[in-house]
N, C-alpha and C positions, 0 to 999 in steps of 0.2 A: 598481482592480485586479481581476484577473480572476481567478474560484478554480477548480481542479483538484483532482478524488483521484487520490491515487495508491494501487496496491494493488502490493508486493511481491510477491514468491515469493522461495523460497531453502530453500533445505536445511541440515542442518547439515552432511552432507559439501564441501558448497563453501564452506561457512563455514570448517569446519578447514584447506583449502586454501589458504586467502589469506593472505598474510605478515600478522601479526599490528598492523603497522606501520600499514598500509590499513584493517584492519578500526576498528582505536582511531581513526584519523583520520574514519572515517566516523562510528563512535557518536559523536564530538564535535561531527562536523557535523549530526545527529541532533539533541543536546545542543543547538546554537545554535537550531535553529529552533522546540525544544521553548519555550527560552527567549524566542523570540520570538513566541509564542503560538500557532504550527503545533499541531494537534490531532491528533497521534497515536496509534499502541497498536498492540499486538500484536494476531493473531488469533485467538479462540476457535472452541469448535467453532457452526458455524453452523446455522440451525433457516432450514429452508424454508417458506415461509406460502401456502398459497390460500387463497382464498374465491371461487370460480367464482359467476360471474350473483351476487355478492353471498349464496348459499343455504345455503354452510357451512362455515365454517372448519376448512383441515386442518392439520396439520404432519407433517414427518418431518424429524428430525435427521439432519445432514450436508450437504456441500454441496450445488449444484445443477450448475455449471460443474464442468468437471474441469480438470485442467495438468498438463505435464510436471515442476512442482515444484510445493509446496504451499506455500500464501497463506499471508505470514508476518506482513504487516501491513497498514493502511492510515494514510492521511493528506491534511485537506486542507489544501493549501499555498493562500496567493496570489502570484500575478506578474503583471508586466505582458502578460506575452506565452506562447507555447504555449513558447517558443524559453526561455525564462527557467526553462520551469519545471521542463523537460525538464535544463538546468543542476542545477536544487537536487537532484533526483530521482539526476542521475547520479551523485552523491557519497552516496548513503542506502547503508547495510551491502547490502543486498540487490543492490544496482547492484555493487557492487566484489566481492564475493566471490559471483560464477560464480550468480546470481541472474538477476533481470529487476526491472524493475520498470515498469509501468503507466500514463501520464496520462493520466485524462481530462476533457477540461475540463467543465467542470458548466454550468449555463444555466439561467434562471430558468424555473419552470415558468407555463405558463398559467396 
């Protein structure tokens, strides 16, 4: 099996938008794959890291990317196929209530 992260976005105004029906149906399918040992979570606030030429480590809090919504979460799924994964991704809260959400499949590094 092949693994992917996926990274949301979603607002809560698209979240109030959604019939209530969709949203519980997605936290469940959430719920199953949490159950089946998908590694999920919400997003905090993120810390940027350099170390240029290796000569000194910076940071600044916040992100580095920007979007037209803010990252609501990540997760890395497996499937057999890009096609499969892009399936589980389409039923996650962020997918159905006026969101996005992200795959990318991952690769082993050198």
């Amino acid at each position: 099996m092949a693994k992917f992260m996926t990274i949301g976005y979603g607002d809560q105004a698209g979240y109030d938008r959604t019939d209530a029906a969709v949203r519980d149906a997605a936290h469940a399918h959430d719920a199953r794959l949490r159950q089946d040992g998908v590694d999920m979570g919400l997003a905090g606030t993120p810390v940027q890291v350099r170390n240029h030429d290796a000569a000194e480590v910076t940071t600044e809090s916040g992100p580095f990317m920007s979007a037209a919504l803010p990252v609501a979460g990540f997760a890395i799924i497996e499937a057999a196929t890009l096609a499969e994964a892009v399936d589980i991704a389409s039923r996650t809260p962020c997918a159905v209530a006026h969101g996005v959400v992200e795959v990318w499949p991952l690769r082993e590094s050198p």
